[in-house]
N, CA, C and O of each residue as an XYZ file, in Angstrom:
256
protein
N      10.508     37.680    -13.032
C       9.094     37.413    -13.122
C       8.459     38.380    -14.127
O       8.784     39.547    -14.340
N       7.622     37.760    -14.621
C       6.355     38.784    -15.786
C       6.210     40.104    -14.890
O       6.967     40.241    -13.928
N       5.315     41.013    -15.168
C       5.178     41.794    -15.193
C       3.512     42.113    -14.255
O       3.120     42.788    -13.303
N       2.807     40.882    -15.526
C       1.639     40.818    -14.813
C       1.493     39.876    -13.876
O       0.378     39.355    -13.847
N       2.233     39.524    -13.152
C       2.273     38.736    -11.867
C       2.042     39.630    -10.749
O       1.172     39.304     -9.941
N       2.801     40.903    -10.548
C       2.773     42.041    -10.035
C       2.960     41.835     -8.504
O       2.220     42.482     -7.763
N       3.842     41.029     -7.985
C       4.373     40.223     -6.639
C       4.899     41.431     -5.895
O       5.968     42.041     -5.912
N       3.611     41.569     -5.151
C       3.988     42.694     -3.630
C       5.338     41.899     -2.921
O       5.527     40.737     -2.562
N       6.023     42.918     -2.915
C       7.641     42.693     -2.002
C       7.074     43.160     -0.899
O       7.659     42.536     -0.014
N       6.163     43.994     -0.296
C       5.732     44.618      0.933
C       5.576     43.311      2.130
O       6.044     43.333      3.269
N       4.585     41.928      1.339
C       3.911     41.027      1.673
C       4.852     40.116      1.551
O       4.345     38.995      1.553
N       6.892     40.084      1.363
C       7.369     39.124      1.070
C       7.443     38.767      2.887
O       6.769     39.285      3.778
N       8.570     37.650      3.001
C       8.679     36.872      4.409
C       9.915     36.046      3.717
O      10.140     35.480      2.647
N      10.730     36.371      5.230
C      12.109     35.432      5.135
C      11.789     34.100      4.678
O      10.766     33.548      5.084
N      12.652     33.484      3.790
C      12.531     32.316      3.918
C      12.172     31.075      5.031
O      13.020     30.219      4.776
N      11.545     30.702      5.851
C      11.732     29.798      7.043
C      12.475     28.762      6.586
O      13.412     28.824      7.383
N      12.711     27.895      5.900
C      13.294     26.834      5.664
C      14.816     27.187      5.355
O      15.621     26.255      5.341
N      15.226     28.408      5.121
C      17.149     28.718      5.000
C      17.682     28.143      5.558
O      18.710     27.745      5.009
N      17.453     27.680      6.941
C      18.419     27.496      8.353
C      18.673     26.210      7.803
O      19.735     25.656      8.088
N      17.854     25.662      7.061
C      17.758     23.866      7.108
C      19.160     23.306      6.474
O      19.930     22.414      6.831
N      19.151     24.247      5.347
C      20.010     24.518      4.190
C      21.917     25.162      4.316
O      22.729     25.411      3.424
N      22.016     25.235      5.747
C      23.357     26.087      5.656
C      24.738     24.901      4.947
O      24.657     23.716      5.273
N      25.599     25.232      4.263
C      27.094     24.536      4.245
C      26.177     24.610      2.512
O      25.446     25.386      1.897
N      26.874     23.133      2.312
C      26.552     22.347      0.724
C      25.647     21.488      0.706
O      25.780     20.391      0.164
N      24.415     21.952      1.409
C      23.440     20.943      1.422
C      22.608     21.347      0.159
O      22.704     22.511     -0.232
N      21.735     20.401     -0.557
C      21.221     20.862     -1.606
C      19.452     20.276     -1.578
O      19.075     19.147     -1.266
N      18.723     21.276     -1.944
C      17.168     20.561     -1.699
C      16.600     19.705     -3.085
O      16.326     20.308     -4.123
N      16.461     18.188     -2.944
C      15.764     17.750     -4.137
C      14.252     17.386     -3.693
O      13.804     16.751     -2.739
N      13.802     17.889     -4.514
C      12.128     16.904     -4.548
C      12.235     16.142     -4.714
O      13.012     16.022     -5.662
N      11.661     14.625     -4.089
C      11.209     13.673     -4.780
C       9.736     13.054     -5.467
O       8.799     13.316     -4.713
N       9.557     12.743     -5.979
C       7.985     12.549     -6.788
C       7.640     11.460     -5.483
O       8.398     10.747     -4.826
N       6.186     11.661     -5.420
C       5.287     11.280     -4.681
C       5.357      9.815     -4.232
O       5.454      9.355     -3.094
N       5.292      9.276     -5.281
C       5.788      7.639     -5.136
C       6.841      7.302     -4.893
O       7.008      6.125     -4.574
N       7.912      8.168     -4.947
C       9.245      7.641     -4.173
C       9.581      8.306     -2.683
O      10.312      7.735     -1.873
N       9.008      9.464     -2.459
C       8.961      9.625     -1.415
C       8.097      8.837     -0.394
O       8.264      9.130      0.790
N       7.333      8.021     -0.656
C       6.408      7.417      0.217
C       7.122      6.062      0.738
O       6.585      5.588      1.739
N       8.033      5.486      0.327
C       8.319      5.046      0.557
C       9.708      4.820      1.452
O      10.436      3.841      1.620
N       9.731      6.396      2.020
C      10.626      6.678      2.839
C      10.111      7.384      3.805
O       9.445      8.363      3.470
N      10.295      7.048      5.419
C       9.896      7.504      6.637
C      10.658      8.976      6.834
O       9.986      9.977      7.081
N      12.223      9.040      6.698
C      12.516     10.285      7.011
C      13.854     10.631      5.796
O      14.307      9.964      4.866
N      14.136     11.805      6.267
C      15.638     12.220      5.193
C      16.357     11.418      5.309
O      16.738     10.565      4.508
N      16.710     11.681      6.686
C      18.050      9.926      6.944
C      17.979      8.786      6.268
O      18.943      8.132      5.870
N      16.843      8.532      6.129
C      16.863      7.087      5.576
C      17.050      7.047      3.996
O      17.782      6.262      3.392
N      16.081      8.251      3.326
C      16.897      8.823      2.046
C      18.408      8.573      1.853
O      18.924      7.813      1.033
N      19.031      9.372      2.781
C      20.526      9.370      2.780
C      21.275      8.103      2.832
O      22.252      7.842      2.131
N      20.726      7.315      3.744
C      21.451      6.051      3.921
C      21.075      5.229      2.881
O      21.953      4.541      2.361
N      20.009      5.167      2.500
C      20.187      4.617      1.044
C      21.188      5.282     -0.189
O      22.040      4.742     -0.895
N      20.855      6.238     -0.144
C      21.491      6.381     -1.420
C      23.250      6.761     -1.462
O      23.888      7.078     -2.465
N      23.695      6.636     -0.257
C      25.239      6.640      0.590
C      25.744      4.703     -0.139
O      26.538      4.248     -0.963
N      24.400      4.013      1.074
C      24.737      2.410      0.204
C      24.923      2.517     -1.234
O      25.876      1.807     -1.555
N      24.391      3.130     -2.264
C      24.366      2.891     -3.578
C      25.392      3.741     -4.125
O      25.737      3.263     -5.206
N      26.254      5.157     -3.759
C      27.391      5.213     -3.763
C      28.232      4.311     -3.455
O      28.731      3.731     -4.419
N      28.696      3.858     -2.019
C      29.433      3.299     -2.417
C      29.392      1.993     -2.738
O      30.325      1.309     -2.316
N      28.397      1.372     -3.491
C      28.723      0.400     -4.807
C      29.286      0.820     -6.147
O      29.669      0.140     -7.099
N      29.240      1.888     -5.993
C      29.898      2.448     -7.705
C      31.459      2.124     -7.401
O      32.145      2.093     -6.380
N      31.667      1.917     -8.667
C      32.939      1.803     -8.738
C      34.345      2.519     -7.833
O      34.020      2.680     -6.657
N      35.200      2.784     -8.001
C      36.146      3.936     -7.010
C      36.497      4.928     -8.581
O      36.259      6.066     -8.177
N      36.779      5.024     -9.585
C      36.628      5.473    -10.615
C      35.378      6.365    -10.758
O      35.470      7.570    -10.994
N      34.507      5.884    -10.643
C      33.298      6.412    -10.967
C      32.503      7.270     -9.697
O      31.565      8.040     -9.905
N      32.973      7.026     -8.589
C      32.114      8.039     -7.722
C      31.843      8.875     -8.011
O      32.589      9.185     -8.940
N      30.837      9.959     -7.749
C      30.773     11.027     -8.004
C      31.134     11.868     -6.707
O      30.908     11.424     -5.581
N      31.921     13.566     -7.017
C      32.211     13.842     -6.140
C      31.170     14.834     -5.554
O      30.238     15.441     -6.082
N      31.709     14.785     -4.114
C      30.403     16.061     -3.212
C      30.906     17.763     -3.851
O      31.942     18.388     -4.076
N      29.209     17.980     -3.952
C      29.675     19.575     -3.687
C      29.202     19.795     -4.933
O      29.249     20.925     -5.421
């Protein structure tokens, strides 16, 4: 960070959200309009699990 930001460490705080995050989980944003159209993470996931596996077997991409 700059310099003139001058970010008290006194006033820092654990992360709360770490725990969410343990193994190879990874956090994406999604933009506003695509998130709205999803009720929870799960359903994120299960979509985009369906659209893996339509890719090819060649082409998957791997976890991790």
């Amino acid at each position: 960070m700059r310099r003139e930001y001058r970010f008290d460490y006194s006033k820092a705080r654990p992360n709360r959200f770490a725990a969410m995050f343990k193994g190879q989980a990874k956090a994406v944003v999604l933009d506003p309009d695509v998130a709205s159209v999803f009720e929870s993470a799960e359903s994120v996931n299960q979509l985009l699990r369906s659209v893996i596996s339509a890719f090819p077997a060649k082409v998957k991409p791997r976890r991790g």
